[in-house]
C-alpha positions as CSV (number, residue, x, y, z in Angstrom):
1,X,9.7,-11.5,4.6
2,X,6.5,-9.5,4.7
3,X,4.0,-8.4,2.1
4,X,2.6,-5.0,3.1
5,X,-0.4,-4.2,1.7
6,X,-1.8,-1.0,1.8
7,X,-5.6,0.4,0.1
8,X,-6.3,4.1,-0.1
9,X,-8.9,6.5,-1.6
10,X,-7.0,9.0,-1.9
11,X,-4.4,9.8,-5.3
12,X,-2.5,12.3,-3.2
13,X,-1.9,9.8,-0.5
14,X,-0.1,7.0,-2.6
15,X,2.7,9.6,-3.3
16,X,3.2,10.3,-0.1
17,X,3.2,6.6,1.0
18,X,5.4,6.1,-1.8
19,X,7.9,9.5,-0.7
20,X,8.0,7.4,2.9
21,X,9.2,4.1,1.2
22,X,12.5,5.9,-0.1
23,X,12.5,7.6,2.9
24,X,13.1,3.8,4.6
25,X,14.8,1.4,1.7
26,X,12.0,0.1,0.6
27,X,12.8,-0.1,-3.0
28,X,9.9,-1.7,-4.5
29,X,6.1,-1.7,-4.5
30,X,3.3,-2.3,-6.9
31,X,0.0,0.2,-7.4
32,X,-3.2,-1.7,-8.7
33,X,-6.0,0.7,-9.3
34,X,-9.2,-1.6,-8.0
35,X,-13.1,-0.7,-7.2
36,X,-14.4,-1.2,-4.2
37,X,-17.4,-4.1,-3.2
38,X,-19.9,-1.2,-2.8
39,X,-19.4,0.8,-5.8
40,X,-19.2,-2.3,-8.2
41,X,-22.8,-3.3,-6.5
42,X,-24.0,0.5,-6.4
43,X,-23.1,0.8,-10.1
44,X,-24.5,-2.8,-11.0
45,X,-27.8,-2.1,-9.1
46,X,-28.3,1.0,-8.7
47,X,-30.9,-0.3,-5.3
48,X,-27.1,-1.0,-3.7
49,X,-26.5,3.3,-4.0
50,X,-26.8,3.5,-0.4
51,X,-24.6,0.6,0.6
52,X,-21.6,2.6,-1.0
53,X,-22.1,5.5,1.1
54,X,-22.5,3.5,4.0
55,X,-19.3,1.1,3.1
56,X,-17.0,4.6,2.2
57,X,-18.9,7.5,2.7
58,X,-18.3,8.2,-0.7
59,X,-20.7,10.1,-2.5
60,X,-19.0,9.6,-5.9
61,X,-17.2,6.9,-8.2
62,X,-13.6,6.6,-6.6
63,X,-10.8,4.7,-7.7
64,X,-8.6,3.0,-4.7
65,X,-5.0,2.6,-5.1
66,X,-3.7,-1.1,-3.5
67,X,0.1,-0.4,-2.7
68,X,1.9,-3.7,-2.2
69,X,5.5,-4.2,-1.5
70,X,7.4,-7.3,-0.4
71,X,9.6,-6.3,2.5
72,X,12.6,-8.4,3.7
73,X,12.5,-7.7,7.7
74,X,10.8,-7.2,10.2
75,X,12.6,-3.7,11.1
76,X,11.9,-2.0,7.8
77,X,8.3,-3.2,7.8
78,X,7.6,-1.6,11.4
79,X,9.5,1.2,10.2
80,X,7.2,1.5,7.3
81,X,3.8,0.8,9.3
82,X,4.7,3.8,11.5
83,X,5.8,6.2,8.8
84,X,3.0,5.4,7.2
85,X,0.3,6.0,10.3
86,X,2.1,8.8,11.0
87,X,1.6,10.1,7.3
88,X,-1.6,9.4,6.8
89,X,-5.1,8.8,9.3
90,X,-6.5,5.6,8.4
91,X,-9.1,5.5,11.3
92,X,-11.1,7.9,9.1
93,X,-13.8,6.4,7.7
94,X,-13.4,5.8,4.0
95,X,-9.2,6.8,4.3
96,X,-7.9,3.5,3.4
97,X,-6.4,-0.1,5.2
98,X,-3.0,-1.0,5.7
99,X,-2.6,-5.1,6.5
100,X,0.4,-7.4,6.6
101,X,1.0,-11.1,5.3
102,X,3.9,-13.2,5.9
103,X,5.3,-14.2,2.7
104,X,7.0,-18.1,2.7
105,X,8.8,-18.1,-0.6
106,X,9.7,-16.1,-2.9
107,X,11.3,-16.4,-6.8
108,X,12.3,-13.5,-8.9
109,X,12.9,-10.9,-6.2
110,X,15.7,-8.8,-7.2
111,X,18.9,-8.6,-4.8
112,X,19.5,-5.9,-2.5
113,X,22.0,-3.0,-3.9
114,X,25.6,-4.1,-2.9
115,X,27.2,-1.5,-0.6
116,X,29.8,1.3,-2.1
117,X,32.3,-0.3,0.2
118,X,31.5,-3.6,-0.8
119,X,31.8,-3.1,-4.6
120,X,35.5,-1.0,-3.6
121,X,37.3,-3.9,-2.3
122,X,37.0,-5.4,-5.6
123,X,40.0,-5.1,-7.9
């Protein structure tokens, strides 16, 4: 298993990340709205101001959007990493990062939908 995290600083581009997961059976994710390092220290100490710009190229006070979503193999999660490059340009400076982590255990994860033929044989 897999935990796929993904950051972007874009709104519009977490629903479109989130369109590609149904797209490919992955049922589950999380969203965490977080700050990044150089707007907390721009807005702390306003002598940091430049460090944001340089960090994100943002000019403003943007909220990222941390998608994370345990996936179960190795298929689905390449299937996701290329749906979601293809989706969305995250060489552009200030777009985002996608990074993956192996997950070891896990406790609490629901169980995959049963098939419709599966849940028929049962009388």
């Amino acid at each position: 298993m897999f935990l796929l995290v993904i950051v972007l600083n874009n709104r519009g581009s977490v629903n479109s990340v989130l369109s590609k997961f149904l797209e490919i059976d992955v049922r589950g994710a999380t969203i965490i709205n977080s700050h990044g390092m150089g707007q907390i220290l721009s807005d702390d100490m306003p002598m940091f101001y430049p460090l944001r710009r340089f960090i994100s190229g943002a000019d403003h006070t943007q909220e990222n959007h941390m998608i994370m979503s345990v996936i179960r193999t190795e298929e689905t999660l390449n299937r996701a990493i290329k749906e979601i490059q293809n989706e969305l340009d995250l060489s552009q400076e200030g777009s985002g990062i996608m990074f993956v982590l192996p997950v070891l255990q896990i406790h609490g994860l629901a169980n995959p939908l049963k098939k419709e033929e599966d849940s028929s044989s049962c009388h």
